[in-house]
C-alpha positions as CSV (number, residue, x, y, z in Angstrom):
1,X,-23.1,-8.6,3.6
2,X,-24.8,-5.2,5.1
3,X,-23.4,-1.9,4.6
4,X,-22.5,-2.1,8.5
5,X,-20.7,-5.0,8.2
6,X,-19.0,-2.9,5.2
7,X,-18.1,0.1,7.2
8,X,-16.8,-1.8,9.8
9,X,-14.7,-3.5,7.7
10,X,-13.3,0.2,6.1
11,X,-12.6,1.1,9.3
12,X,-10.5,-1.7,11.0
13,X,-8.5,-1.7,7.3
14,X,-8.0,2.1,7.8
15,X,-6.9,1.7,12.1
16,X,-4.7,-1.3,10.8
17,X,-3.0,0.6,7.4
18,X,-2.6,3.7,9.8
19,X,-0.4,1.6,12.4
20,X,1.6,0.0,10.0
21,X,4.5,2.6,9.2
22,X,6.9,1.9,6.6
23,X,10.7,3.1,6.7
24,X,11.7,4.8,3.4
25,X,15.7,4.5,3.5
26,X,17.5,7.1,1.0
27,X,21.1,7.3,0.3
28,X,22.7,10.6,0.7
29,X,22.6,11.2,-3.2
30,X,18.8,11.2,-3.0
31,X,17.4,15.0,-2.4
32,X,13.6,14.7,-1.7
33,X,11.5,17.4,-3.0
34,X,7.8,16.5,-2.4
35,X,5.8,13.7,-0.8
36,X,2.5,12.7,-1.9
37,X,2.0,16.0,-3.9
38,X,3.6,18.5,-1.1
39,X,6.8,20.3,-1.3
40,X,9.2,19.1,1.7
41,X,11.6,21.9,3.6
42,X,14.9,21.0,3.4
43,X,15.5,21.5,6.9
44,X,12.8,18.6,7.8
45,X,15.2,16.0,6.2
46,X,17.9,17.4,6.9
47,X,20.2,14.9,9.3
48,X,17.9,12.2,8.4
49,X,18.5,9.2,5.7
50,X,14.4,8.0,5.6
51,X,11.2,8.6,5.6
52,X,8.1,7.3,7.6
53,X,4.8,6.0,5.6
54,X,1.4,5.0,6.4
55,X,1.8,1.2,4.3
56,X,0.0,2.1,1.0
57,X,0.4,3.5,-2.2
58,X,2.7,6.8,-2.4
59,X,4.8,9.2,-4.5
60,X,7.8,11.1,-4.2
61,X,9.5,13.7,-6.3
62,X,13.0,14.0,-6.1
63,X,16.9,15.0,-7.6
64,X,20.1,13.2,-7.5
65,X,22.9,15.4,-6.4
66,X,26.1,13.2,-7.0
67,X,30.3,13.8,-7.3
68,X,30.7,12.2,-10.7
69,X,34.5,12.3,-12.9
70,X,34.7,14.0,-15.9
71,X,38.4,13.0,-16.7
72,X,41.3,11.3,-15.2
73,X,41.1,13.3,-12.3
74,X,38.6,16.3,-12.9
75,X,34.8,15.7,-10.9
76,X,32.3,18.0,-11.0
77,X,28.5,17.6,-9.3
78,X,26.0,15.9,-10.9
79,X,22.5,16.9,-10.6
80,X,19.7,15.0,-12.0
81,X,16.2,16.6,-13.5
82,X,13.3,16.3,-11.0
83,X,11.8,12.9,-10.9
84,X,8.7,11.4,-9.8
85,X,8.2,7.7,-8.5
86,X,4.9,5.6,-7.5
87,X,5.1,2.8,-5.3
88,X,3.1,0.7,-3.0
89,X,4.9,-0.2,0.3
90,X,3.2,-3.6,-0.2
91,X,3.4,-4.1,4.0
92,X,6.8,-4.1,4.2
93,X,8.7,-3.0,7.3
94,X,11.8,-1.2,5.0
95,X,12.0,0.2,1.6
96,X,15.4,0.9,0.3
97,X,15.7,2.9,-2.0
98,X,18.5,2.8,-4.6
99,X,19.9,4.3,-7.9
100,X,22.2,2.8,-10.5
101,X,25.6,3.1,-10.4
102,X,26.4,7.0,-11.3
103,X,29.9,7.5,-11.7
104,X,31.2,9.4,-14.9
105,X,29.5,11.0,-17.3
106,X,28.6,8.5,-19.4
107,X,26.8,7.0,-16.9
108,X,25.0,9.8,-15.6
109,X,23.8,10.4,-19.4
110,X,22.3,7.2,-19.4
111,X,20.6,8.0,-16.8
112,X,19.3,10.8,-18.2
113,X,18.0,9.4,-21.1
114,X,16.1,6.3,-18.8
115,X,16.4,7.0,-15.5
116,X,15.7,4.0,-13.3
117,X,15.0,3.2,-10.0
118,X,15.3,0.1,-7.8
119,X,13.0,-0.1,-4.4
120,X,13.6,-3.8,-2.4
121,X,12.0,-4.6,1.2
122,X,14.3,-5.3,4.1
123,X,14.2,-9.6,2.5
124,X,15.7,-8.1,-0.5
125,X,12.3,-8.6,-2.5
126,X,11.5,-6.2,-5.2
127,X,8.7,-3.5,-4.6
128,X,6.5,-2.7,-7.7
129,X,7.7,0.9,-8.5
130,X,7.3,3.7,-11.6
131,X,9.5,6.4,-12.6
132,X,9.4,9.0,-15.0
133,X,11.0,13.0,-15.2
134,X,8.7,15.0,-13.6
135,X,9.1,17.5,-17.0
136,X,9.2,22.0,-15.4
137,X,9.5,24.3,-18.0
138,X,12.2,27.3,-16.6
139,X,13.7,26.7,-13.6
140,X,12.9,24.3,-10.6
141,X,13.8,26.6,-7.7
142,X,11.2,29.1,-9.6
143,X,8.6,26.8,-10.5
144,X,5.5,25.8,-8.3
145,X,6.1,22.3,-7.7
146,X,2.7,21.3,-5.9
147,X,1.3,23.0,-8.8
148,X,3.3,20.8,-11.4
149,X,2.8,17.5,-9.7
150,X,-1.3,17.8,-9.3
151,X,-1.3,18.9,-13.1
152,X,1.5,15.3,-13.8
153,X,-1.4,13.3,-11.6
154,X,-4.4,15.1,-13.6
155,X,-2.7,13.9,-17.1
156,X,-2.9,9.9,-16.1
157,X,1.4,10.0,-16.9
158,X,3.2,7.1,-16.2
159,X,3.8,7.5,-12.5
160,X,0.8,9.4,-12.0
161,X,-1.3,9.0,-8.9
162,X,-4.6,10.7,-9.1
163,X,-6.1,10.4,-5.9
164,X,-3.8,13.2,-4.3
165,X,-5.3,15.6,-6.4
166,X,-8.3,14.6,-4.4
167,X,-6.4,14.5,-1.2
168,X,-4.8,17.7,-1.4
169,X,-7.5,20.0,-2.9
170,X,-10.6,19.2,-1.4
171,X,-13.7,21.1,-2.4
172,X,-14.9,24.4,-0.6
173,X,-18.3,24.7,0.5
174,X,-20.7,27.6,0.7
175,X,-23.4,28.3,3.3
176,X,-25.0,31.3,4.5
177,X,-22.2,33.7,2.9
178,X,-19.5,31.8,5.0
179,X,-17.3,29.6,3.6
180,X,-16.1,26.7,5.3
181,X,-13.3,23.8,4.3
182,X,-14.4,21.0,4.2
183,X,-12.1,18.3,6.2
184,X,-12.1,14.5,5.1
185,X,-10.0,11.4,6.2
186,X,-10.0,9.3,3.0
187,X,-7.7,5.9,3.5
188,X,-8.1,2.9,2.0
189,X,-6.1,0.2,0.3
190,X,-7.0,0.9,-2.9
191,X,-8.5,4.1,-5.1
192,X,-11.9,2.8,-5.7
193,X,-12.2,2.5,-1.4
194,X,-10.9,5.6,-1.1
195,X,-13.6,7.3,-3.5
196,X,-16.4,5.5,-2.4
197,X,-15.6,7.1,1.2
198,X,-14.5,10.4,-0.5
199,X,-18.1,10.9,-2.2
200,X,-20.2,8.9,0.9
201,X,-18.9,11.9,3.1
202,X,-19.8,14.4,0.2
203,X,-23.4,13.7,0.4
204,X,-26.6,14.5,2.1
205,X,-27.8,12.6,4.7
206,X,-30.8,11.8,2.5
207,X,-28.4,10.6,-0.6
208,X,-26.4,8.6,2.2
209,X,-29.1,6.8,3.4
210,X,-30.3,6.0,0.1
211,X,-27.2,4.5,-0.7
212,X,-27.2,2.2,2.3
213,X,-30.8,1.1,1.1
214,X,-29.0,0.3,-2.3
215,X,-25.9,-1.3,-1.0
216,X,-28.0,-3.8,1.5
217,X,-30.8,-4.4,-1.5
218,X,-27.3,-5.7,-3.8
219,X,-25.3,-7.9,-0.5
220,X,-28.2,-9.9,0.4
């Protein structure tokens, strides 16, 4: 195969993952409080029970805020520490998105000490998915929470997901005394496409064309 072919290829995969959304349904217990490493205003969701995705690999960070008994006919609300889940949408058309059964205390204490997760598609099929407490020291209405979830990713955790790091703080470039951003489109179906693009665009047009050279000499 030439690199051509290749690129072509990259492309109609990233035109065909792009136009594929993916519904994420919440119940109204589910607070979201970042997606794919940035913090989401409460006034975005607000009125809303779901999110729209690009089909792929994502994260969310989130908190359960729930109406649970403490007695015969006390309640007080419930509200979960931050929690962080990676999933793939796997090309489905809808994601629910659910939590056990949260009632009384004793529940929600279970939950505490294992919280689980369970994500289906809209035949009821399971959707690989991790979980794990996204662990802020002090308080989370104080705390930089774009800052704590790229350090969770850097630390290869449980749910972590390392390419948003690169996603969401790309390198800056100086030229001349100016400095400029550099902006990059990197999609791909899985992390080792979405690298090979990332560090493609990072070169030199020398390096680039040296690579093609390489890639053709290894797919004849």
């Amino acid at each position: 195969m030439k690199f051509g072919l290749v690129v072509v290829g990259i492309i109609l995969s990233c035109i065909s993952i792009s136009t594929m959304a993916t519904t994420l349904k919440l119940s109204p217990e589910i607070k979201v409080l970042a997606v794919d490493g940035k913090k989401v205003s409460n006034s975005l969701l607000k009125g809303s029970n779901g999110l729209e995705f690009a089909n792929g690999e994502h994260q969310i960070v989130f908190k359960i805020e729930k109406v649970i008994k403490t007695g015969s006919r006390d309640e007080q609300l419930y509200t979960s520490q931050p929690l962080i889940t990676k999933f793939h949408t796997s090309h489905a058309k809808i994601v629910n998105f659910s939590i056990p059964k949260l009632t009384n205390e004793r529940e929600s204490l279970n939950f505490e000490r294992e919280p689980t997760i369970n994500l289906q598609d809209e035949q009821g099929n399971n959707i690989s998915s991790t979980t794990d407490v996204l662990k802020i020291d002090g308080l989370l209405i104080l705390a930089d929470l774009e800052k704590e979830i790229a350090k969770y990713n850097q630390e290869n955790k449980t749910a972590s997901l390392p390419i948003l790091t690169l996603k969401n703080q790309l390198p800056t470039l100086t030229q001349n005394k100016h400095v400029a951003q550099t902006t990059i489109v990197v999609k791909g179906e899985n992390i080792a496409e979405q690298m090979l693009q990332y560090w493609y665009q990072q070169a030199d047009k020398e390096t680039q064309q040296r690579f093609i050279k390489w890639t053709n000499n290894h797919n004849k």
